[in-house]
C-alpha positions in Angstrom: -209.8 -54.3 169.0 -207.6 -57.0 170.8 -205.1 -56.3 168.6 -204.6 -52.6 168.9 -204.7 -53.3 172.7 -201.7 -55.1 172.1 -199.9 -53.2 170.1 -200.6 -50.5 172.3 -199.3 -52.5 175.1 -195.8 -53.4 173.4 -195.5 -50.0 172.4 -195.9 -48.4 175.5 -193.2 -51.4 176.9 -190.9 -50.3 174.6 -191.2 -46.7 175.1 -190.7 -47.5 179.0 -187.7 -49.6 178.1 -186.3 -46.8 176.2 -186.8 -44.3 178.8 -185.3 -45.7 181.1 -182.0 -46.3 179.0 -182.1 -42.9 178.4 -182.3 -41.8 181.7 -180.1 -44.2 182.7 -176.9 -43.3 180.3 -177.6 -39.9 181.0 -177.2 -40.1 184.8 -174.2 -42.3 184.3 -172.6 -39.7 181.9 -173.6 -36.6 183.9 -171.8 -38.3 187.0 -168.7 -38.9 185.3 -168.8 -35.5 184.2 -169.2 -33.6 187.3 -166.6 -36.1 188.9 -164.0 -35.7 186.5 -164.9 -31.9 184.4 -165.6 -30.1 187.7 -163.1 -32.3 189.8 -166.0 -33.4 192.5 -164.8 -35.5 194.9 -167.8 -36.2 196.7 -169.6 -38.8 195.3 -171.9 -39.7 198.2 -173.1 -35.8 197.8 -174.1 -36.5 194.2 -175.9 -40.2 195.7 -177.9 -37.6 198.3 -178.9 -35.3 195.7 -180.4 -38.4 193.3 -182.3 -39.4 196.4 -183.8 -35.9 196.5 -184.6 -35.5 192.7 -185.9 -39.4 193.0 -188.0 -38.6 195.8 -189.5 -35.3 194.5 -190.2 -37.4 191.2 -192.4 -39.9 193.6 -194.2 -37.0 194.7 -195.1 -35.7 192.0 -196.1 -38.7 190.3 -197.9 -40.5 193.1 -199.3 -36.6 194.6 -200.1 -34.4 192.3 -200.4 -35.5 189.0 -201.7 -39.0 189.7 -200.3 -41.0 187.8 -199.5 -44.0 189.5 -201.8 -45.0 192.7 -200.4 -44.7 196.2 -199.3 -48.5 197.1 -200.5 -49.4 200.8 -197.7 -51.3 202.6 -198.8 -53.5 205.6 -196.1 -51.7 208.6 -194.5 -55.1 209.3 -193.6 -55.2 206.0 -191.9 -51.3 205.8 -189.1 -53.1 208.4 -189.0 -56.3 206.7 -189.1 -56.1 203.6 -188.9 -52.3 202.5 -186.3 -51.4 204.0 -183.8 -53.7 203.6 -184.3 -53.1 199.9 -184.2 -49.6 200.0 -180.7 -49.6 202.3 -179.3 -52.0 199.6 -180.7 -49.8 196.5 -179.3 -46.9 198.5 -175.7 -48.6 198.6 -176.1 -49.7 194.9 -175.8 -45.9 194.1 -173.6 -44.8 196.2 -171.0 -47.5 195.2 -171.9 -46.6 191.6 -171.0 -43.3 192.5 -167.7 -44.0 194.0 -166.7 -46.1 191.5 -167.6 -43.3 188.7 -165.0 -41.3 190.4 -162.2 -43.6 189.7 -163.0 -45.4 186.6 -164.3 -45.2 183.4 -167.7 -45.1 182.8 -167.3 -48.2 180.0 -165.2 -50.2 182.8 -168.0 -49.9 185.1 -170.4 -50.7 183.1 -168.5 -54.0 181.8 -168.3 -54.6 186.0 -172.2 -54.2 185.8 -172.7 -56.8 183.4 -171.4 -59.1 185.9 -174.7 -58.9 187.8 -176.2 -61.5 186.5 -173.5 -64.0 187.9 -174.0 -62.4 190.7 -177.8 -62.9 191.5 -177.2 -66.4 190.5 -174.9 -67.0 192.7 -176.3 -65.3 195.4 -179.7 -67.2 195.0 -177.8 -70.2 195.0 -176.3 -69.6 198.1 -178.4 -67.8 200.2 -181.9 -68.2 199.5 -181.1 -72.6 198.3 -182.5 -72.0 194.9 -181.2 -74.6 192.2 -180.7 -73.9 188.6 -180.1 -76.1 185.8 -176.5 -76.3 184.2 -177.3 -74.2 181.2 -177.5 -71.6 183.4 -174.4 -71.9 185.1 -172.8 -72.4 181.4 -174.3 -69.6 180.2 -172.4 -67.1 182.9 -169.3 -68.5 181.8 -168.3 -66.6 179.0 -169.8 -63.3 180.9 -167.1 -64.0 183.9 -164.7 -65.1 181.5 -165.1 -61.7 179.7 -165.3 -59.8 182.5 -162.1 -61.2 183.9 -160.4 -60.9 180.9 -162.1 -56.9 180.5 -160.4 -56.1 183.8 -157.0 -57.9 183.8 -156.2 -55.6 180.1 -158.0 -52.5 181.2 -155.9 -49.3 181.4 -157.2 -47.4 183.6 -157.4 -49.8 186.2 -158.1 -48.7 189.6 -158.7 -51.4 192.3 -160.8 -48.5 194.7 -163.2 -47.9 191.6 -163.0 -51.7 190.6 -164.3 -52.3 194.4 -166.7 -50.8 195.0 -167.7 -51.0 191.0 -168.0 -54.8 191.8 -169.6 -54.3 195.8 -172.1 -52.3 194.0 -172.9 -55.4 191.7 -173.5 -57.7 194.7 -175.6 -55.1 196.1 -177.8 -54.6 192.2 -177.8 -58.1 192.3 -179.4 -58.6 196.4 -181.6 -55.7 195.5 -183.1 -57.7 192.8 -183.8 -60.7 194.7 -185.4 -58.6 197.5 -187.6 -57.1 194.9 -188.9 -60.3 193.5 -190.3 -61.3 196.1 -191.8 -58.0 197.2 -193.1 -58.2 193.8 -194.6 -61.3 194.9 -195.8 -61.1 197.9 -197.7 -57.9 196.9 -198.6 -59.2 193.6 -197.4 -56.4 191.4 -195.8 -59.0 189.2 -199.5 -59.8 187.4 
């Protein structure tokens, strides 16, 4: 019985894991598309209408079909915590967006892998937290590919590389902030 519960379990991780690639690399591609097929030059239209679809998706989930129970969020918390993490998420894909419009989709993504150097870096120096040398061996080759990605690329476009690379900082922010929501609210158990 234990067993099947956890083979059910990794099952339905790896089927979540897989969705979300999916949905993922289909966004991506679909954005590129419109900005470079249909010549769209507005990519922070495209960022409004995700918002729309993402927040119609909620609804439905959390509303009507019940999925996923309603999460109550203590108001000081909406200010300080929430929010903060929403603005940055919302910048996330917006500069995502922008930097679609000017650059490859496989450029970007190489700039996204840069993330987690990034969140190290910025838990290092913002939030004090220490972490042991493998660690910080470990991100050399990542910026040492990245650098090395971006100095040959051929389509090089320092706008797209930009915000590709302001969009990192704020994926990587966004992450800190929800860790410790995660925390504090103990979703992470």
């Amino acid at each position: 019985m234990e067993a099947s519960l956890c083979t059910w379990s990794v099952f339905r991780s790896l089927l979540a894991i897989l969705q979300w690639w999916v949905f993922n690399v289909t966004v991506i591609i679909t954005n590129k598309w419109i900005f470079q097929k249909l010549d769209f030059k507005f990519p922070l239209s495209v960022s409004c209408i995700h918002f729309i679809c993402s927040s119609i998706g909620a609804y439905l989930v959390i509303k009507v079909l019940k999925l996923k129970p309603l999460i109550t969020v203590e108001p000081e918390d909406r200010w300080r915590r929430i929010f903060p993490m929403s603005f940055v998420f919302c910048i996330n894909i917006v500069l995502g967006n922008v930097s679609l419009r000017y650059i490859p989709v496989s450029f970007m993504q190489t700039i996204k892998s840069f993330t987690p150097a990034t969140t190290v870096v910025l838990q290092w120096l913002v939030w004090r937290k220490y972490f042991d040398w493998r660690i910080w061996a470990s991100l050399v080759p990542i910026v040492g590919g990245i650098l090395l990605t971006s100095v040959t690329e051929l389509s090089f476009n320092m706008f797209g590389f930009c915000a590709a690379l302001f969009g990192c900082l704020a994926t990587s922010t966004k992450t800190i902030l929800a860790e410790s929501l995660l925390h504090s609210y103990k979703f992470d158990r």
